[in-house]
N, C-alpha and C positions, 0 to 999 in steps of 0.2 A: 810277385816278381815277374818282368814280362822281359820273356827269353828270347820268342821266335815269335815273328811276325810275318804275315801275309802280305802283300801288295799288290793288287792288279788294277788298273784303274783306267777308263776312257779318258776322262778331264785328267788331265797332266798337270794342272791348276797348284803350287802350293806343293807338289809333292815331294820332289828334290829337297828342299826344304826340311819338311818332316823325315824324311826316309834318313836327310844326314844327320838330324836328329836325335833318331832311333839306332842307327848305328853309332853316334858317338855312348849312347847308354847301355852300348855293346850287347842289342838286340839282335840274332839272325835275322834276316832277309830273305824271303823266298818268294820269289817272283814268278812271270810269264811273260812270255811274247814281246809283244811291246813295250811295256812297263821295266822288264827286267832291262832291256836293251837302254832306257832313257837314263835308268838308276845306275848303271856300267860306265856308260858315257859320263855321268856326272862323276865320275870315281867312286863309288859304294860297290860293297862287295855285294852280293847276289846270290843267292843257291837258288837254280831252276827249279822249276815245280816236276820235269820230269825228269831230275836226279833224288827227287822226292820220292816219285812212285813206282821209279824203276818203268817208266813206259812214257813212249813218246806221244807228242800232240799227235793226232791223229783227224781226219774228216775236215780237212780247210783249219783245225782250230777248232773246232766245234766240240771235239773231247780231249777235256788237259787237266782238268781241278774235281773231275767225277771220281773220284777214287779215296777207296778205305782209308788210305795214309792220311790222305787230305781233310777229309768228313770224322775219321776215326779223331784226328786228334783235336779239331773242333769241336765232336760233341760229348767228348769223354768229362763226365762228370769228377773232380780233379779229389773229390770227400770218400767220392766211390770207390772202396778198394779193387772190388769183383770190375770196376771199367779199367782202372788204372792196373790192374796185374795183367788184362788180356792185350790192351795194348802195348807193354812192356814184351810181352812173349811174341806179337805179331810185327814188332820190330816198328809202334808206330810213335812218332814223339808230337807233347803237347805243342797246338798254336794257342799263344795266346794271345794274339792280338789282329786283327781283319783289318785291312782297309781296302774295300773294295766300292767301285761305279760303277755303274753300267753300261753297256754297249748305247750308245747314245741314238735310242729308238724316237724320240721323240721330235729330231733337229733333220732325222731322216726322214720322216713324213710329214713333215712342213716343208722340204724341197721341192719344187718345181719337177712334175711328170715325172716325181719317185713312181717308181715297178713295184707290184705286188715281191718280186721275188727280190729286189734290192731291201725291199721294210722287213720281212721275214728272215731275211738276212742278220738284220741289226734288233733279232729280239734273241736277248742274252739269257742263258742257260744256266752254265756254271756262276754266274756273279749273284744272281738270286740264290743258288743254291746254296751259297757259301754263308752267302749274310743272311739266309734264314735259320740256317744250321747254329753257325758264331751268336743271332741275336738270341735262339733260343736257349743256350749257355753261356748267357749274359752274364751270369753271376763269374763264372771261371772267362770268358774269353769278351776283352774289350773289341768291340766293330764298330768304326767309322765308316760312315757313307758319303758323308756331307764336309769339305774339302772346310768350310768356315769351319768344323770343329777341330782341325788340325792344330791352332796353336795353342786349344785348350786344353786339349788331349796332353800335347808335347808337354806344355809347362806343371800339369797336374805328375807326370811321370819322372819329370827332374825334379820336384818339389817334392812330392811323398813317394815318389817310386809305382804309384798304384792310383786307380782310380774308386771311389766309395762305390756302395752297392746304388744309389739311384743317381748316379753317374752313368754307371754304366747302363741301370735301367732307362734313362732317358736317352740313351746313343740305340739302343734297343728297339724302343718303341720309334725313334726315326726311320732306322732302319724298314719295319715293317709299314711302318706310313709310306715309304719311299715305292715298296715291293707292290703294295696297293696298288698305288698310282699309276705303276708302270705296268701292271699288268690289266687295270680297268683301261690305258691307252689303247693297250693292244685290242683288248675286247673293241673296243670304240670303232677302232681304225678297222678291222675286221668287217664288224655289222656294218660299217658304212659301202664297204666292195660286197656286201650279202646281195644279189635281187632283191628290188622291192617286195615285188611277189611274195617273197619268202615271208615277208612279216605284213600279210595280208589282214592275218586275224588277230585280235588283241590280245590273245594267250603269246602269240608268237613276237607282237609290236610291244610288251609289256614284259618283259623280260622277269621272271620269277623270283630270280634276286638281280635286286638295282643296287649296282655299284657307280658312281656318278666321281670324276675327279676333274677340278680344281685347282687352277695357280693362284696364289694370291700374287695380284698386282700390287695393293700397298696397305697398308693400314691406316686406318682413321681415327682423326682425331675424338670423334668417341660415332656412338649410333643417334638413333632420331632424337634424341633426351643426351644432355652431360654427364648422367651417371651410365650411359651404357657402355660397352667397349664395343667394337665394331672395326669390320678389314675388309677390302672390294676384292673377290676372286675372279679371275675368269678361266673362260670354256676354251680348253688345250687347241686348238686351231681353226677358232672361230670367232675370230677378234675384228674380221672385216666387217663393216659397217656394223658397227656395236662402239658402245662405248670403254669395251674391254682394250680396243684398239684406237682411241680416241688420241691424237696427241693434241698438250695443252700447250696453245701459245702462251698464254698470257693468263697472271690472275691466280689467287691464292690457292691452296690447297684444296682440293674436294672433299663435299663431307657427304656422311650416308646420305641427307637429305637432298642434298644436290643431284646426285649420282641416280635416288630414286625417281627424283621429276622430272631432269636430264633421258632418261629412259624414256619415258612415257610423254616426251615432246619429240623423241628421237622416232619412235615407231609410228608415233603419228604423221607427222609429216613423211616417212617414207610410202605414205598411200598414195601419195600424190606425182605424176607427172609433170603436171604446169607448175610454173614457179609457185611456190604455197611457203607460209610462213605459219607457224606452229605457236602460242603461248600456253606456257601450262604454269598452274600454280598447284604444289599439291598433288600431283599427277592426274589433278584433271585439265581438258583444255580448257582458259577460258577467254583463247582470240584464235579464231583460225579462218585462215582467207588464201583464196588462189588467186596471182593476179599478170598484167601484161609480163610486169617483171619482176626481180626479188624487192625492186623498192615500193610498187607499187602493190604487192601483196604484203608486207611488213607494214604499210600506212593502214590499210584496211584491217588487217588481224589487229591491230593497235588502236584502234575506233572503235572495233569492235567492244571493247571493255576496256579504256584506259584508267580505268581503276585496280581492278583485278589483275593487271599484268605489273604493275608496281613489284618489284623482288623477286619478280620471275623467274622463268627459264626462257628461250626466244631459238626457235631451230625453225634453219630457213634450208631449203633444198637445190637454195642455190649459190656459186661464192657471194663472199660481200664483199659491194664495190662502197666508193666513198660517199655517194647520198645515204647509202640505207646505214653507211657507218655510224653519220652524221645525226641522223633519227636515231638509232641505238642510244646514243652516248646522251641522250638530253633527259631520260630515266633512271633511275639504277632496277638495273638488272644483277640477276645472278650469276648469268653463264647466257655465252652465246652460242650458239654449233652450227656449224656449218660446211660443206664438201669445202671449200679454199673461201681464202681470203685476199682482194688485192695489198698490194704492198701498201699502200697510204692508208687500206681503210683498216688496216692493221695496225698501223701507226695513231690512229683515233680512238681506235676498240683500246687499244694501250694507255691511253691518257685516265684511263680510269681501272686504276692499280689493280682495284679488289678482283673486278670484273673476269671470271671465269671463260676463258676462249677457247674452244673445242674445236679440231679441225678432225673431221669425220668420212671415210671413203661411205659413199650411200652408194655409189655402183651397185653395192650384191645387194640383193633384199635380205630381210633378216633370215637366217639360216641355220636357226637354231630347231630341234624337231619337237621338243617339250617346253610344256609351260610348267614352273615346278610352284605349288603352293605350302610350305609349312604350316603342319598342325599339332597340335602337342599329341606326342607320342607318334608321328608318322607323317607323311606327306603324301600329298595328292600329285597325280603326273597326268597330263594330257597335252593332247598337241599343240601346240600352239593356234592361235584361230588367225591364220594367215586367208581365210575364204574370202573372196571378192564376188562384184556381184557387176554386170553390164544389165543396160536397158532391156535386151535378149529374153533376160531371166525371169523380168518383174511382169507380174499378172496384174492388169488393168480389172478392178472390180466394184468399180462405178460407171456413172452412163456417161462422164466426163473423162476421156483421157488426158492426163498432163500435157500441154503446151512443148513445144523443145526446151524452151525456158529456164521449166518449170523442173521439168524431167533432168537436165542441170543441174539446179538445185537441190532437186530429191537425190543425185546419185553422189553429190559430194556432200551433204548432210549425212548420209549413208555411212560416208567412210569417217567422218565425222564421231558419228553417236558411237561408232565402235570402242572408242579410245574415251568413254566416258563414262565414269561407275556408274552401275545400276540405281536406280531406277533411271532410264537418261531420257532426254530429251533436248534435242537439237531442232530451232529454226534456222532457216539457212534462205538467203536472198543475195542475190547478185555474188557468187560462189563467197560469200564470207556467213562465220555463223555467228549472226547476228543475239543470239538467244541459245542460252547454254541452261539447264535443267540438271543437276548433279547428283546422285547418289540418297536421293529422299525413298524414304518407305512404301512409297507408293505414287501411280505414275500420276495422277493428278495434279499432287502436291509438285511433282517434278515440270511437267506442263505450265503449271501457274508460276513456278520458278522463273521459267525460259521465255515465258511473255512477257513477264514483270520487266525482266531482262533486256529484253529486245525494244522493248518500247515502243516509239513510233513506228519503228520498224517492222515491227510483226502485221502489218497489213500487206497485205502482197506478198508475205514469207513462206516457204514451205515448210512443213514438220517434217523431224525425222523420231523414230522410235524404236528401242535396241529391242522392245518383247513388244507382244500382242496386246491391247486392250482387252480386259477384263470387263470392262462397260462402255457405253458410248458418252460418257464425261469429256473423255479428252477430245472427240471430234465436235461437242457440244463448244466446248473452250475456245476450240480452234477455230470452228467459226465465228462465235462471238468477236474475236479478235481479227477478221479479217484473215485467217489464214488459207490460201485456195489451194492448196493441193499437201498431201499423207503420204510418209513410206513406212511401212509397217510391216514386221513378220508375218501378221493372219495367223488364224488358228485357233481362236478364242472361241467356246462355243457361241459366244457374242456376238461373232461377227458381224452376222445382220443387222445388228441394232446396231453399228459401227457406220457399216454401210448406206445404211436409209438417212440416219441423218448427214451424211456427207453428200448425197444426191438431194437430199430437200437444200443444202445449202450450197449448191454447186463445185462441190471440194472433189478433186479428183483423187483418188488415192490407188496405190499400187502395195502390192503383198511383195513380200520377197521369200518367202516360205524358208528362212533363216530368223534367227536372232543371234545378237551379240552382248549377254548379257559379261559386265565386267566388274566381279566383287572384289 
């Protein structure tokens, strides 16, 4: 039987409502602050929390629900004689019912030029404390967190008076999912005002226990396969230039596979300054070209391989106007993305229902600090490989230096190969990559991939290479094919044998003393 209830709550959402509710099932009320004042004005009756404790708010609000009376009669075990005699003599009576929210920390540090002391402000004390005390005597005391469970709650209490034991265990296990969330934000928001400095070393950068949270944006209609189930989350205030923050013009629902190639067409094209146009099937690329304009880099990444871009993804870095519309729409594609769209060529992208249209802020670079990999029983975390490389960097290690041309070519193959699973292999001519090389076991196989590829093309093309050669096969290759200039990590004990035949064959090649391997 639920006699006395709690209420205090940020989101005012729903709750007048319930509270008149709970009052017509002749529940006490005991409120705070603002809550109690909004339940008054609505006409429900009210008992203050500090005619509860015999002691006023105190410190701005900061102390009002810290007290015995409060925590005593939430965590008194109701079976327990020896809790229920001491409470009776300390004058404390049961709650049995919580519905508390939180101080809304999270809507405060998404503000514009929020103050460390305005966020620190809005992280809530007594509202965790209530709902971890109430969710840990789940069994004796119902808590709601979550405003949607309000007219579940209401109707389960006019219908049987009570809620069952994994009732209440499920409003329980919310509750603590909730307290998570809100306390790994704060950690978040925290480490991010830390010094860098501070987290110099990876004991310090790598935090001993990883707590990671999570909004889910939507669910999907299943994962990569029909039998899986599968839901898109994202990362609490880092939805700029992501797809977490993507709005959809146009075009059916997203599914996980979308969402995965979508990504990996989206971080690709953010390497590029000039207008550049992205195709990825797969989350690998397989058209990408820089060019005058977005329409004229979207004809070239689409020559590139107009076979492989058939049900694509297509992410261009620049709006679409109504030529590159007009190209778009004569394929079917998957999804398009792009910073804006003009208004007609919106109107075209639109003529084809299914078609997937993403309008994406690329302003921020990606701004996420980890790359998180799933493995059974654990996960791997490391930075993200945001590294870039200029001409500055690369060590010329043949008796030929690359042409300007050339060196062009090598530096946008570069950024190329990164965004291409290992073993990779990128030719690149005339800033488009002509010859893509995918994910084979070894780099040779991956080289003869990307010539096969390139075809005519591969004469006059440059190679790009995410690791070192292991033998000189692939500069062997590469010349056969007419290929005049290598960018490559080096490092191979090999090297020399890499070397000598790229000067017997007048192939310039440059080290970048990185790699970008990507499994």
């Amino acid at each position: 039987m639920i006699k006395r209830a709690l209420i205090s709550v940020s989101n005012k959402e729903g709750i007048i409502e319930f509270a008149k509710g709970l009052y017509e099932l002749n529940v006490e009320i005991i409120s705070t602050g603002g809550t109690a004042k909004t339940l008054k004005d609505a006409g429900i009756e009210v008992t203050a929390v500090s005619d509860i404790t015999g002691f006023p708010e105190i410190l701005d609000g900061r102390v009002k629900t810290l007290h015995p009376k409060i925590h005593g009669g939430l965590l008194a075990v109701r079976d327990n004689s020896k809790h229920m005699h001491q409470i009776a003599e300390l004058g404390i009576a049961p709650i049995d019912l919580v519905v508390i929210n939180l101080y809304p920390f999270k809507q405060t540090i998404l503000k514009p030029c929020v103050t460390m002391e305005e966020a620190i402000e809005n992280i809530d004390i007594g509202g965790p404390s209530m709902l971890r005390s109430a969710a840990k005597n789940h069994k004796d005391v119902i808590v709601v967190v979550d405003p949607k469970d309000y007219p579940f709650v209401l109707k389960e209490l006019r219908n049987k008076g009570d809620l069952d034991k994994n009732q209440r265990m499920k409003l329980a296990y919310k509750v603590f999912e909730h307290t998570a969330h809100y306390d790994a934000l704060i950690a978040d928001y925290l480490k991010q005002n830390i010094s860098a400095d501070t987290f110099s070393s990876p004991d310090s950068f790598f935090p001993q226990n990883l707590t990671l949270t999570y909004e889910k944006i939507q669910d999907l209609r299943y994962g990569e396969n029909p039998h899986q189930k599968a839901a898109f989350y994202g990362e609490v205030g880092r939805h700029s230039g992501t797809l977490a923050g993507a709005k959809q013009l146009g075009g059916k629902e997203l599914s996980f596979n979308n969402i995965n190639d979508a990504d990996a067409a989206l971080k690709a094209v953010m390497e590029f300054d000039m207008p550049a146009a992205v195709a990825v099937k797969h989350t690998n690329p397989c058209g990408v070209a820089c060019g005058d304009n977005i329409y004229d880099a979207y004809i070239k990444a689409y020559n590139a391989d107009p076979v492989s871009i058939f049900g694509g993804i297509v992410a261009l870095n620049r709006p679409v106007d109504v030529p590159t519309a007009e190209e778009l729409v004569k394929i079917f594609l998957e999804i398009v993305i792009a910073p804006g769209f003009e208004p007609h060529a919106l109107e075209i992208l639109r003529t084809k229902k299914n078609l997937r249209i993403l309008e994406v802020n690329l302003d921020n670079k990606l701004n996420t600090t980890w790359d998180l990999k799933k493995v059974s029983g654990g996960l791997l975390v490391q930075e993200y490989d945001a590294q870039d490389i200029s001409e500055k960097d690369l060590k010329v290690v043949t008796k030929r230096a690359p042409s300007d041309k050339e060196m062009q070519d090598l530096l946008f193959g570069w950024k190329v190969v990164k965004h291409v699973k290992s073993n990779a292999i990128v030719l690149a001519k005339d800033l488009i990559a002509v010859g893509i090389g995918a994910g084979q076991v070894n780099r040779i196989w991956a080289t003869q991939q990307s010539i096969d590829h390139a075809g005519v093309n591969t004469k006059g093309a440059v190679l790009a290479s995410d690791a070192f050669f292991p033998f000189s096969d692939v500069v062997e290759a590469a010349a056969a094919a007419g290929i005049t200039a290598i960018i490559q990590p080096g490092g191979s004990i090999r090297d020399e044998d890499s070397i000598k035949v790229a000067d017997e064959n007048n192939i310039a090649m440059v080290f970048t003393g990185m790699r970008h391997f990507r499994h």
